[in-house]
DOROMI-595000 format. One record per atom (N, C-alpha, C, O): residue number from 1; x, y, z; atom name; residue in three letters. Coordinates in Angstrom, 2 decimals, padded with zeros to 5 digits, always signed. Layout:
<site><pos>NUM</pos><X>X</X><Y>Y</Y><Z>Z</Z><site>CA</site><code>ALA</code></site>
...
end
This chain:
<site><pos>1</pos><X>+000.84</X><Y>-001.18</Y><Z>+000.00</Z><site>N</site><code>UNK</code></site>
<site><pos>1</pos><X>+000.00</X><Y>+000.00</Y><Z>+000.00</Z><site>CA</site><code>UNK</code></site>
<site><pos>1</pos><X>+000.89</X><Y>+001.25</Y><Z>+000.00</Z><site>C</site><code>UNK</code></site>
<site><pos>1</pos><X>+001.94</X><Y>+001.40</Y><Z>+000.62</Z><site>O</site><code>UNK</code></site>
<site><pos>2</pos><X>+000.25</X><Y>+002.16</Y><Z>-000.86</Z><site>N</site><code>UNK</code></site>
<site><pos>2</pos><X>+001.64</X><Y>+003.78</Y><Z>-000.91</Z><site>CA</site><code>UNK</code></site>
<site><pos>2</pos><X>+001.16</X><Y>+004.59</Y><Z>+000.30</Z><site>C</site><code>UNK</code></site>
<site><pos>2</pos><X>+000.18</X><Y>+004.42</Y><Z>+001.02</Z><site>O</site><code>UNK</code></site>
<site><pos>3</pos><X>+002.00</X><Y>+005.38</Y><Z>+000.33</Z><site>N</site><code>UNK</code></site>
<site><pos>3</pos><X>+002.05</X><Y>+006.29</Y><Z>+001.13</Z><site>CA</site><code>UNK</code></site>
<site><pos>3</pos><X>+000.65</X><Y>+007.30</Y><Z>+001.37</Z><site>C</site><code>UNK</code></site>
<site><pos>3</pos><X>-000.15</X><Y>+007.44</Y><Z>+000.44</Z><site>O</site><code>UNK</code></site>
<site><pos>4</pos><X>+000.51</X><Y>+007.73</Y><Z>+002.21</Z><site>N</site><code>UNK</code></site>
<site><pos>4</pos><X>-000.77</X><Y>+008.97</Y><Z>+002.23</Z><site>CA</site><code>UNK</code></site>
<site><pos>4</pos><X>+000.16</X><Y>+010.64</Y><Z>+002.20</Z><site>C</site><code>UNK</code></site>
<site><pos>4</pos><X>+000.69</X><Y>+011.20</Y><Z>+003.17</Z><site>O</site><code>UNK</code></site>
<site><pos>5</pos><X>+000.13</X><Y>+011.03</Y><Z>+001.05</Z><site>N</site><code>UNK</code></site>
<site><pos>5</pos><X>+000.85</X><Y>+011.68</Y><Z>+000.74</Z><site>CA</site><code>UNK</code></site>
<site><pos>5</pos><X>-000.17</X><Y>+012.97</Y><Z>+000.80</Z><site>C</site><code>UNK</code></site>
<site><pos>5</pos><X>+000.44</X><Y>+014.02</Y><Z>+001.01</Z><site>O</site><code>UNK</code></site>
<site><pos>6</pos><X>-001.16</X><Y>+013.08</Y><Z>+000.69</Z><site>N</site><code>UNK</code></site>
<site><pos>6</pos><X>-002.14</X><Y>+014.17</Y><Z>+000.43</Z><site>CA</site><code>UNK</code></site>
<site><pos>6</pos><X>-003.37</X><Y>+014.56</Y><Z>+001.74</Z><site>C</site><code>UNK</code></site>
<site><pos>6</pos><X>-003.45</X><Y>+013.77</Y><Z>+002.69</Z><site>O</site><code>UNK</code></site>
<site><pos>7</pos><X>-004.02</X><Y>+015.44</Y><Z>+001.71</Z><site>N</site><code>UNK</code></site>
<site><pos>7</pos><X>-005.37</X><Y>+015.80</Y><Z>+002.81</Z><site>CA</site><code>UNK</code></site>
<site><pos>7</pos><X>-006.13</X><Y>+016.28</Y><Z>+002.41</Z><site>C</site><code>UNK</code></site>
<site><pos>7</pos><X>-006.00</X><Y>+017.41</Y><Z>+001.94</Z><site>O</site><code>UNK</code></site>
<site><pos>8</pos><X>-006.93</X><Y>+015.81</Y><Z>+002.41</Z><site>N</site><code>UNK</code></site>
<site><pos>8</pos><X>-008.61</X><Y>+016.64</Y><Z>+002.47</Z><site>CA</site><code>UNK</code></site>
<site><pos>8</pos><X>-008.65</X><Y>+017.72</Y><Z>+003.03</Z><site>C</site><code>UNK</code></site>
<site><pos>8</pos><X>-008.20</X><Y>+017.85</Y><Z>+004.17</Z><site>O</site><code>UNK</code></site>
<site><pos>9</pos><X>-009.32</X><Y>+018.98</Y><Z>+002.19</Z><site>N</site><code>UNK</code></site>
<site><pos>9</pos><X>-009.33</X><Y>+020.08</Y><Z>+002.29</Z><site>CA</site><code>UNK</code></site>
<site><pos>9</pos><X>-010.32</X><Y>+020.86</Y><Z>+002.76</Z><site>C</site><code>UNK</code></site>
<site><pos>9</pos><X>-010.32</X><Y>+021.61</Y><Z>+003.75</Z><site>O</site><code>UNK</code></site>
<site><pos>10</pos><X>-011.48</X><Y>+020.53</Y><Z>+001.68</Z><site>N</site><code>UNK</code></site>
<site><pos>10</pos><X>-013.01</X><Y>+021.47</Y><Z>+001.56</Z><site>CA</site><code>UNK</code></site>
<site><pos>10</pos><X>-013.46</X><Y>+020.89</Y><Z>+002.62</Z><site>C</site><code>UNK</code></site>
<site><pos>10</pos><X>-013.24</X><Y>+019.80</Y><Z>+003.14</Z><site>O</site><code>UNK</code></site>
<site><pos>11</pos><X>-014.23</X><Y>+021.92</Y><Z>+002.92</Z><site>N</site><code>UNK</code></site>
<site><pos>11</pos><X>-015.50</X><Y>+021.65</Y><Z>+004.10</Z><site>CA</site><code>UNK</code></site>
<site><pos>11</pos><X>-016.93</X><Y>+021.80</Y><Z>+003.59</Z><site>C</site><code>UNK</code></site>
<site><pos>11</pos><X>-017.80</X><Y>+021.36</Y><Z>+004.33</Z><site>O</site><code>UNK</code></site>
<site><pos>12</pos><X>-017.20</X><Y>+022.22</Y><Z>+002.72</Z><site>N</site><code>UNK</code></site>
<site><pos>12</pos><X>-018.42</X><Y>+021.92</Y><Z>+001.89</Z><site>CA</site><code>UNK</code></site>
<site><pos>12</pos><X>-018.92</X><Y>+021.18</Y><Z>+001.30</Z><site>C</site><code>UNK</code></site>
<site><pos>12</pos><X>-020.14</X><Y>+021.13</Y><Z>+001.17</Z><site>O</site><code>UNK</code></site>
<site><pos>13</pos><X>-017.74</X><Y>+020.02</Y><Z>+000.55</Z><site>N</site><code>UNK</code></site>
<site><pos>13</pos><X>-017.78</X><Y>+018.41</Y><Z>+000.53</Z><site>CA</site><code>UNK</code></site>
<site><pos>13</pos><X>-017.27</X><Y>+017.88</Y><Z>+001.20</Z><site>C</site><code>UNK</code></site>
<site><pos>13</pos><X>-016.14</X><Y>+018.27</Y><Z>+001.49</Z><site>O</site><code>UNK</code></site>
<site><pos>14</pos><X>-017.79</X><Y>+016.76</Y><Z>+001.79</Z><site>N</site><code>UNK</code></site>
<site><pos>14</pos><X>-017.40</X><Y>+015.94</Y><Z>+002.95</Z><site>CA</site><code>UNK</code></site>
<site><pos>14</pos><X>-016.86</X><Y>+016.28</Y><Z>+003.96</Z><site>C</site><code>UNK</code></site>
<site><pos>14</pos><X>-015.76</X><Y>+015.86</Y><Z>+004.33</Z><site>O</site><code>UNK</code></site>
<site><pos>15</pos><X>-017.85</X><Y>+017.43</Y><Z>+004.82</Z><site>N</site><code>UNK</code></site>
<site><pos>15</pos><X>-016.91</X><Y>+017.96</Y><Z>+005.72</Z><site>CA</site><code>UNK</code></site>
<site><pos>15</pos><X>-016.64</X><Y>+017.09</Y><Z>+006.76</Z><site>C</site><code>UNK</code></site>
<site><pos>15</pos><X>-015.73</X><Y>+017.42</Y><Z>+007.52</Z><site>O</site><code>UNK</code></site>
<site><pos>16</pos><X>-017.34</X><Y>+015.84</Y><Z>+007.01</Z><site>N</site><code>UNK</code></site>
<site><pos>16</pos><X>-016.44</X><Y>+014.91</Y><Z>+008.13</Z><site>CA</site><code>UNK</code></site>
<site><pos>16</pos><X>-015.04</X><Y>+014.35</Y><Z>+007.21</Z><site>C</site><code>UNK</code></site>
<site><pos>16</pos><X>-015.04</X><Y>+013.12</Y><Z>+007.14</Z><site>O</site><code>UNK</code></site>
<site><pos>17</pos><X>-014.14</X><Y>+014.85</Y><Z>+006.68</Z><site>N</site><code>UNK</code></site>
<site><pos>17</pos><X>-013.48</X><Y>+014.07</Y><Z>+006.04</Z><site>CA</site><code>UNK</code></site>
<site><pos>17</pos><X>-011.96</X><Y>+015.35</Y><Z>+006.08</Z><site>C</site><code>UNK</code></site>
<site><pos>17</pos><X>-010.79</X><Y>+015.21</Y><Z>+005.72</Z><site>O</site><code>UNK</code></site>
<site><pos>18</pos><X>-012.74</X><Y>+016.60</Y><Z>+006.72</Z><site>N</site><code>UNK</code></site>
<site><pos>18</pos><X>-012.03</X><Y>+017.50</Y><Z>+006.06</Z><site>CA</site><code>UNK</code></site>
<site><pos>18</pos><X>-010.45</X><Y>+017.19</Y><Z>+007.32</Z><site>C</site><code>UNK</code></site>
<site><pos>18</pos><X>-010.60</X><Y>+016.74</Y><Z>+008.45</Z><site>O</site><code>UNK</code></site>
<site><pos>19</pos><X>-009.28</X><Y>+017.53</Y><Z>+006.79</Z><site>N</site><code>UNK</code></site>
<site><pos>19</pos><X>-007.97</X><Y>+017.64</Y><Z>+007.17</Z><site>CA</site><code>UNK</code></site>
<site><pos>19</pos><X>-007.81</X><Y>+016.05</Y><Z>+007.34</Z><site>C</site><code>UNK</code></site>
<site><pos>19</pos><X>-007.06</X><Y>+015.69</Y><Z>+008.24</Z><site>O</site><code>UNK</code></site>
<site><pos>20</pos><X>-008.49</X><Y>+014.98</Y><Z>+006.47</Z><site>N</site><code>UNK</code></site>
<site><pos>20</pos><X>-007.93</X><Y>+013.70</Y><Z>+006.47</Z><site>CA</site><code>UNK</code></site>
<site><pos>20</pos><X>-006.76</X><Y>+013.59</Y><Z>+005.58</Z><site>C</site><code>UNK</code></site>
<site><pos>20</pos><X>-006.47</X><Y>+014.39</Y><Z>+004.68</Z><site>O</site><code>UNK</code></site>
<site><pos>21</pos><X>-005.97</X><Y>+012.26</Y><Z>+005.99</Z><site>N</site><code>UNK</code></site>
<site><pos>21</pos><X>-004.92</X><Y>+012.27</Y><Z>+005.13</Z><site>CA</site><code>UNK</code></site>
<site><pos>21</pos><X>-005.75</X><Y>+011.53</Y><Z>+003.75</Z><site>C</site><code>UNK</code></site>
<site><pos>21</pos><X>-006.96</X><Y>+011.39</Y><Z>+003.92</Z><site>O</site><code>UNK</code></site>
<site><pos>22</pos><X>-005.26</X><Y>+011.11</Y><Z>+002.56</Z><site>N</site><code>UNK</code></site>
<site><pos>22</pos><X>-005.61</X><Y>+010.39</Y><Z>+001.34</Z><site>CA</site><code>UNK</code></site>
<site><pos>22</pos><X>-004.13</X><Y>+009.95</Y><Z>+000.56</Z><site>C</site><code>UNK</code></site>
<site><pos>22</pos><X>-003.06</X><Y>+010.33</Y><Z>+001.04</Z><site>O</site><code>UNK</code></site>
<site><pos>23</pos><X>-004.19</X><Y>+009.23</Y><Z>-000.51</Z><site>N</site><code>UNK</code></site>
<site><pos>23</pos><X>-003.57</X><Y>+008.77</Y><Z>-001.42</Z><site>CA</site><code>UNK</code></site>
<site><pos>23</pos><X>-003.88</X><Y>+009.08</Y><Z>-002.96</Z><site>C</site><code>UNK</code></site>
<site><pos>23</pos><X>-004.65</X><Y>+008.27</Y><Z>-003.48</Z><site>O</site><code>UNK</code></site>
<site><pos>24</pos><X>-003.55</X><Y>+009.79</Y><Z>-003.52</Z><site>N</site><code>UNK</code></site>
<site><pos>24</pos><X>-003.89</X><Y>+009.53</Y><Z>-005.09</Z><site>CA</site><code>UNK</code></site>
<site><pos>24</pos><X>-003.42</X><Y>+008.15</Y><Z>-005.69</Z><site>C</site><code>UNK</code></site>
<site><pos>24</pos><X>-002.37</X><Y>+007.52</Y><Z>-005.54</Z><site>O</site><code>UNK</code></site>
<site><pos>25</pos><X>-004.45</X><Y>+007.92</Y><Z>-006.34</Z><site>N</site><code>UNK</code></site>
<site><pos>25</pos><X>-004.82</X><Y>+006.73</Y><Z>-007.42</Z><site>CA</site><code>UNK</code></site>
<site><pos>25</pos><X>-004.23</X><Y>+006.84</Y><Z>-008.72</Z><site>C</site><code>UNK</code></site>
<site><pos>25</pos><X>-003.29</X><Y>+006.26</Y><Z>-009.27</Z><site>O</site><code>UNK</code></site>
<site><pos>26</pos><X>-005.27</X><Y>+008.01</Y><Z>-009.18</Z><site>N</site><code>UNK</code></site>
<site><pos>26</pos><X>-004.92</X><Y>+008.15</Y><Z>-010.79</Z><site>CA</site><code>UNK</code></site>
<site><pos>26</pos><X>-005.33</X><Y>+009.70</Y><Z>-011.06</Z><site>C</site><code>UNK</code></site>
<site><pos>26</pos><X>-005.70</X><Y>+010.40</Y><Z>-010.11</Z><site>O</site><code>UNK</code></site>
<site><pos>27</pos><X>-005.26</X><Y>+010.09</Y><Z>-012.06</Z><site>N</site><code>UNK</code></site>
<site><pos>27</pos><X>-005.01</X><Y>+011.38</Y><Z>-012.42</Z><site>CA</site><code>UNK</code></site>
<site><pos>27</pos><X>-005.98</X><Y>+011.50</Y><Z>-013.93</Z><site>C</site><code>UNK</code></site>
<site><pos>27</pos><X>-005.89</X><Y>+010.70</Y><Z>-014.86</Z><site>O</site><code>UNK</code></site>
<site><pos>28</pos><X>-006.86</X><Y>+012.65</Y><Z>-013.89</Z><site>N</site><code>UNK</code></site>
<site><pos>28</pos><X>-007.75</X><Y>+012.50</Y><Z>-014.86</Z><site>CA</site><code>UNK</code></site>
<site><pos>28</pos><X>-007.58</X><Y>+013.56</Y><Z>-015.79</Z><site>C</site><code>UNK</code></site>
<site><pos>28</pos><X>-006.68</X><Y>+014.38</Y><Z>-015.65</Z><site>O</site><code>UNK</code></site>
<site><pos>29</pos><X>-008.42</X><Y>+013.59</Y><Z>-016.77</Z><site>N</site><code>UNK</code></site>
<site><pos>29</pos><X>-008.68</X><Y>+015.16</Y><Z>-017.19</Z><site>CA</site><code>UNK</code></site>
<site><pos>29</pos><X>-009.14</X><Y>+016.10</Y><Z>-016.52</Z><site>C</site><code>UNK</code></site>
<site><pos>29</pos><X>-009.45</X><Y>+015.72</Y><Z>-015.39</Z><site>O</site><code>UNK</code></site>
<site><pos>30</pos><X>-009.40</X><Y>+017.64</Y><Z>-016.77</Z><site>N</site><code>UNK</code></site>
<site><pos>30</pos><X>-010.25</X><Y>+018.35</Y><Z>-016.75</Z><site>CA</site><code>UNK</code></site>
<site><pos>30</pos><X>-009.89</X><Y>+018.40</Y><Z>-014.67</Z><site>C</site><code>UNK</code></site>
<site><pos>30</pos><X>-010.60</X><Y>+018.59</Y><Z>-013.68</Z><site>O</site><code>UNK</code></site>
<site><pos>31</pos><X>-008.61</X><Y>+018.15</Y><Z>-014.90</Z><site>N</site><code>UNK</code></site>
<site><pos>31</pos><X>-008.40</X><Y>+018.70</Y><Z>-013.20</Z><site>CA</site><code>UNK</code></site>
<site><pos>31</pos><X>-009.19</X><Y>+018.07</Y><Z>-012.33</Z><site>C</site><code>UNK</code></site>
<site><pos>31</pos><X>-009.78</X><Y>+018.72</Y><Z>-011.48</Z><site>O</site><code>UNK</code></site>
<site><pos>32</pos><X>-009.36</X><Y>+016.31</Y><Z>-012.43</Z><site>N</site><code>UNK</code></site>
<site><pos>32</pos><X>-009.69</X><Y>+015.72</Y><Z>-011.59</Z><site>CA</site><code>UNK</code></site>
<site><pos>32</pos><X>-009.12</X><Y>+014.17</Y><Z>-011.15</Z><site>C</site><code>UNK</code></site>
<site><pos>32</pos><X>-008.60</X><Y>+013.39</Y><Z>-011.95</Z><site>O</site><code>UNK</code></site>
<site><pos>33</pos><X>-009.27</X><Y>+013.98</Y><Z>-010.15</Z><site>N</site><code>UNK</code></site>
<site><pos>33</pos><X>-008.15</X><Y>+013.07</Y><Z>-009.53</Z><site>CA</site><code>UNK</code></site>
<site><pos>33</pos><X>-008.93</X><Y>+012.21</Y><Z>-008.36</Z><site>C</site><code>UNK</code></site>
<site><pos>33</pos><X>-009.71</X><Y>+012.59</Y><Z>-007.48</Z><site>O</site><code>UNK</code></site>
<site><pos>34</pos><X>-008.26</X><Y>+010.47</Y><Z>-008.80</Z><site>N</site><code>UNK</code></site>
<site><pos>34</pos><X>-008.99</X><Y>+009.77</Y><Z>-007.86</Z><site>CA</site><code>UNK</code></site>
<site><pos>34</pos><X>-008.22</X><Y>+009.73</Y><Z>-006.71</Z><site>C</site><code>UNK</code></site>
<site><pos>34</pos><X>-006.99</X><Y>+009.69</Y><Z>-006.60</Z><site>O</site><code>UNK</code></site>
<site><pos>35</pos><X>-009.42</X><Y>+009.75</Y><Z>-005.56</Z><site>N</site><code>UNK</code></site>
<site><pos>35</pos><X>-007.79</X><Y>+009.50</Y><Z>-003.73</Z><site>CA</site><code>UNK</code></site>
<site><pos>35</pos><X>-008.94</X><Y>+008.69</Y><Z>-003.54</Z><site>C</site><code>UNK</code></site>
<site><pos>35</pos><X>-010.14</X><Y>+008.60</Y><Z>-003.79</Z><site>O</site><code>UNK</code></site>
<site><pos>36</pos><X>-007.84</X><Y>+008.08</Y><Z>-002.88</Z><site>N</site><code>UNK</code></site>
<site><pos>36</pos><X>-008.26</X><Y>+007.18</Y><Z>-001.53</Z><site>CA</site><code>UNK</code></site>
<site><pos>36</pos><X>-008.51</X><Y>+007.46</Y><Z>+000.10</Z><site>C</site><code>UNK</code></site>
<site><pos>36</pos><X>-007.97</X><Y>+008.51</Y><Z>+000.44</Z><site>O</site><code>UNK</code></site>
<site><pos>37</pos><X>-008.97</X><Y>+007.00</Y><Z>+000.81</Z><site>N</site><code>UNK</code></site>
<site><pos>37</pos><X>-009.11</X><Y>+007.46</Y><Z>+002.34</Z><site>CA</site><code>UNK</code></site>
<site><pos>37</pos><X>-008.27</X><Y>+006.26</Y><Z>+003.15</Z><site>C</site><code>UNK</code></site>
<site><pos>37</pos><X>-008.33</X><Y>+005.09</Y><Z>+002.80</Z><site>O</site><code>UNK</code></site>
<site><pos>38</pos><X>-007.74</X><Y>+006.57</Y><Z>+003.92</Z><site>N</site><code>UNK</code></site>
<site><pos>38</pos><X>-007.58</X><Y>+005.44</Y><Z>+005.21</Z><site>CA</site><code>UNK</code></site>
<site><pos>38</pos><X>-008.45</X><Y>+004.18</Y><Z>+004.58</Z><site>C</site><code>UNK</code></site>
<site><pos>38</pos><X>-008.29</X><Y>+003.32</Y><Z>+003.71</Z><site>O</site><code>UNK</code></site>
<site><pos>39</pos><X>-009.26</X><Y>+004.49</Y><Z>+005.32</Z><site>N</site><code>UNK</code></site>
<site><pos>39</pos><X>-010.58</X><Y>+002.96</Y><Z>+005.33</Z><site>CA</site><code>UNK</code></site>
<site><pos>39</pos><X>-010.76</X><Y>+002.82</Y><Z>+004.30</Z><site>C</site><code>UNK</code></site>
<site><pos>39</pos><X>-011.99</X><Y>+002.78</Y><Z>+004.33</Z><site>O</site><code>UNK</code></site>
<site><pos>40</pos><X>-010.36</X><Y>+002.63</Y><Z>+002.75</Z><site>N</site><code>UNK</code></site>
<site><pos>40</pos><X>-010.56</X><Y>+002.39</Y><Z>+001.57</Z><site>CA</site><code>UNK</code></site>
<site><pos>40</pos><X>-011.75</X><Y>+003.15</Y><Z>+000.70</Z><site>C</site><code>UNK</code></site>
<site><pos>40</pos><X>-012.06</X><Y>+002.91</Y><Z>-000.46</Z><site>O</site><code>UNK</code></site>
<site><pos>41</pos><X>-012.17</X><Y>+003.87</Y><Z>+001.36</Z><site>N</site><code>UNK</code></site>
<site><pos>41</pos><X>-013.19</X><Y>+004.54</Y><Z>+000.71</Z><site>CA</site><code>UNK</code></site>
<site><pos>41</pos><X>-012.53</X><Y>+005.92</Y><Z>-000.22</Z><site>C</site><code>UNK</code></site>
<site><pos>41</pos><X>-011.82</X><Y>+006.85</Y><Z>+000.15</Z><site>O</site><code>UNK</code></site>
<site><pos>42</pos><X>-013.40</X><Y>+005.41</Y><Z>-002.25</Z><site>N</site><code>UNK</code></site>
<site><pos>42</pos><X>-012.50</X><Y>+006.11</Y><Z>-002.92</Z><site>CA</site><code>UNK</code></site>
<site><pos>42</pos><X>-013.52</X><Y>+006.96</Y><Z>-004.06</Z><site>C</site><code>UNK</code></site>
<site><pos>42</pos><X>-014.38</X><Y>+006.42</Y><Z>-004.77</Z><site>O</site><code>UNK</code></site>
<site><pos>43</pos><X>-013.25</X><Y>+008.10</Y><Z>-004.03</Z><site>N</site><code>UNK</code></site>
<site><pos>43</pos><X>-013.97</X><Y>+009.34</Y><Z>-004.66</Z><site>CA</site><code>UNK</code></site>
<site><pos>43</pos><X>-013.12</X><Y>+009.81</Y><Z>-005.97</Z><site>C</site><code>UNK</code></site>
<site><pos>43</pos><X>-011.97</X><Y>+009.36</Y><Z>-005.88</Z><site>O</site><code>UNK</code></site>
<site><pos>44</pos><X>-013.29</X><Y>+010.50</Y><Z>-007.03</Z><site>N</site><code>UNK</code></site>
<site><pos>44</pos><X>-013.45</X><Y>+010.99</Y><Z>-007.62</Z><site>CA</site><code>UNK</code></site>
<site><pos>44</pos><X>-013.77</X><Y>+012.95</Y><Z>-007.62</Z><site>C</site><code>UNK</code></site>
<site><pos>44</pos><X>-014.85</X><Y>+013.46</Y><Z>-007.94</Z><site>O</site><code>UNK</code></site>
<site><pos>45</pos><X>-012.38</X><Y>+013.79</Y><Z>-007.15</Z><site>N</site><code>UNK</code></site>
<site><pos>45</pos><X>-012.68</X><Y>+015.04</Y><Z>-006.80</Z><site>CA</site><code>UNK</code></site>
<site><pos>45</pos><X>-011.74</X><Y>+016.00</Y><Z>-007.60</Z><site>C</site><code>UNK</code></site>
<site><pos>45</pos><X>-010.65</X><Y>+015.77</Y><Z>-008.10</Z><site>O</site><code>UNK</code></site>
<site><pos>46</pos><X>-012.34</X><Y>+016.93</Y><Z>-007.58</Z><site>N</site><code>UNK</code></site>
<site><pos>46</pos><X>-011.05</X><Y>+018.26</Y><Z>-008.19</Z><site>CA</site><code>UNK</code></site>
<site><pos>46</pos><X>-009.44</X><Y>+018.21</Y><Z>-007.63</Z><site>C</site><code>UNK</code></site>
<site><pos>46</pos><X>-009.09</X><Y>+017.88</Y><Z>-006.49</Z><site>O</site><code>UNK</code></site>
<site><pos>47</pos><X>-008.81</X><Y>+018.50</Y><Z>-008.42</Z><site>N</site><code>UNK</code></site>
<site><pos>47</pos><X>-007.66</X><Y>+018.59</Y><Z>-007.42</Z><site>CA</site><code>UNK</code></site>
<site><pos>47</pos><X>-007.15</X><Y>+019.78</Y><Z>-007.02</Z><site>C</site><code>UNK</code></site>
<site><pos>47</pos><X>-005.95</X><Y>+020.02</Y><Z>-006.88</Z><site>O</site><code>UNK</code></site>
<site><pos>48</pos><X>-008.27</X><Y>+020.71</Y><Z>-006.80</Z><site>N</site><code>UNK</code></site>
<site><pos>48</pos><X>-008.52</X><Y>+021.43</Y><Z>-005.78</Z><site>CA</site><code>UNK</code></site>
<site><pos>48</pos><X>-008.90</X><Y>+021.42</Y><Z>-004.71</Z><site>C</site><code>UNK</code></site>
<site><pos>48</pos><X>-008.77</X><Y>+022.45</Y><Z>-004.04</Z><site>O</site><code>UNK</code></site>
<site><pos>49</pos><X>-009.56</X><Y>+020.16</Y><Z>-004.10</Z><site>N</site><code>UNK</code></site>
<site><pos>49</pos><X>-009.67</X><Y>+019.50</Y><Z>-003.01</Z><site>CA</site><code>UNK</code></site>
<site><pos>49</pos><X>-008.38</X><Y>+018.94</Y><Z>-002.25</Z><site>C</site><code>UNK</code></site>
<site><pos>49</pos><X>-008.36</X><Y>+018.87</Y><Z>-001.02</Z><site>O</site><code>UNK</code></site>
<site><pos>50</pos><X>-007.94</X><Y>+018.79</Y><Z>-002.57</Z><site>N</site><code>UNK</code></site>
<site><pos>50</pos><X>-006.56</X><Y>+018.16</Y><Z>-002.02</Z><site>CA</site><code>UNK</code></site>
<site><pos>50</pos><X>-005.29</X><Y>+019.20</Y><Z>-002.14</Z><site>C</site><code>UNK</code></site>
<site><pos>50</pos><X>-005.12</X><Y>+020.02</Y><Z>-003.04</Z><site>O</site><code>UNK</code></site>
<site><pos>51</pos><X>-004.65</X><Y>+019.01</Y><Z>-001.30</Z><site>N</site><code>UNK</code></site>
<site><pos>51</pos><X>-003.34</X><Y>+019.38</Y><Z>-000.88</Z><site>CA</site><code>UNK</code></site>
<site><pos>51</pos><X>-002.50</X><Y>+018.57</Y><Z>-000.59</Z><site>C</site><code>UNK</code></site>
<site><pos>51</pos><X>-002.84</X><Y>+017.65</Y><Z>+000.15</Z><site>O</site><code>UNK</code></site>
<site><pos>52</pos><X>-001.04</X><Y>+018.65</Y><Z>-001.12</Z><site>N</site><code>UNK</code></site>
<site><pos>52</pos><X>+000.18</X><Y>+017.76</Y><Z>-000.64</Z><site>CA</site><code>UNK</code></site>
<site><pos>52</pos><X>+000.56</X><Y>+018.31</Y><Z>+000.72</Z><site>C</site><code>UNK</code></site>
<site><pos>52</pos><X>+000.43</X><Y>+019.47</Y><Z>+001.13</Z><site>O</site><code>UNK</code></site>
<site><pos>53</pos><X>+001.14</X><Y>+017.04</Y><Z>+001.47</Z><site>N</site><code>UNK</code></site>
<site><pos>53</pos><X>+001.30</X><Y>+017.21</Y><Z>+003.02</Z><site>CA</site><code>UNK</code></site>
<site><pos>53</pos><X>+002.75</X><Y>+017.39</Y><Z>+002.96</Z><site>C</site><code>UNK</code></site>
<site><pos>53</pos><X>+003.36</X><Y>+016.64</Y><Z>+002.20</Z><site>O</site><code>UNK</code></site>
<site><pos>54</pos><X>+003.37</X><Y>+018.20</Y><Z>+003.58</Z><site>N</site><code>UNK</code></site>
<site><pos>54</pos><X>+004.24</X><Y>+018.70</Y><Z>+003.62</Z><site>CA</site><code>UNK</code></site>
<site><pos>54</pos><X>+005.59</X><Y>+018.12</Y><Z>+004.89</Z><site>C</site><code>UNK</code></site>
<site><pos>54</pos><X>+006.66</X><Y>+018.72</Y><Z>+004.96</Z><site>O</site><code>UNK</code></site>
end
């Protein structure tokens, strides 16, 4: 399993989710990108939602 390299950002989507860590998957068009959560649960969001963890 990779690293959790990224966090949940917005609070307007999924705000129980917001400042979680995630994983990117894959990388789409049109500035959108699949992550993953901890518990395997996997969305489809802007990648304006996410931030790299520093």
């Amino acid at each position: 399993m990779t690293e959790l390299t990224h966090y949940w950002r917005l609070r307007c989507r999924l705000p129980e989710r917001h400042g979680t860590p995630c994983r990117v998957i894959a990388r789409g068009t049109m500035n959108s990108v699949q992550i993953e959560f901890e518990d395997g649960v996997r969305h489809i969001v802007s990648r304006y939602s996410i931030r790299r963890i520093k």
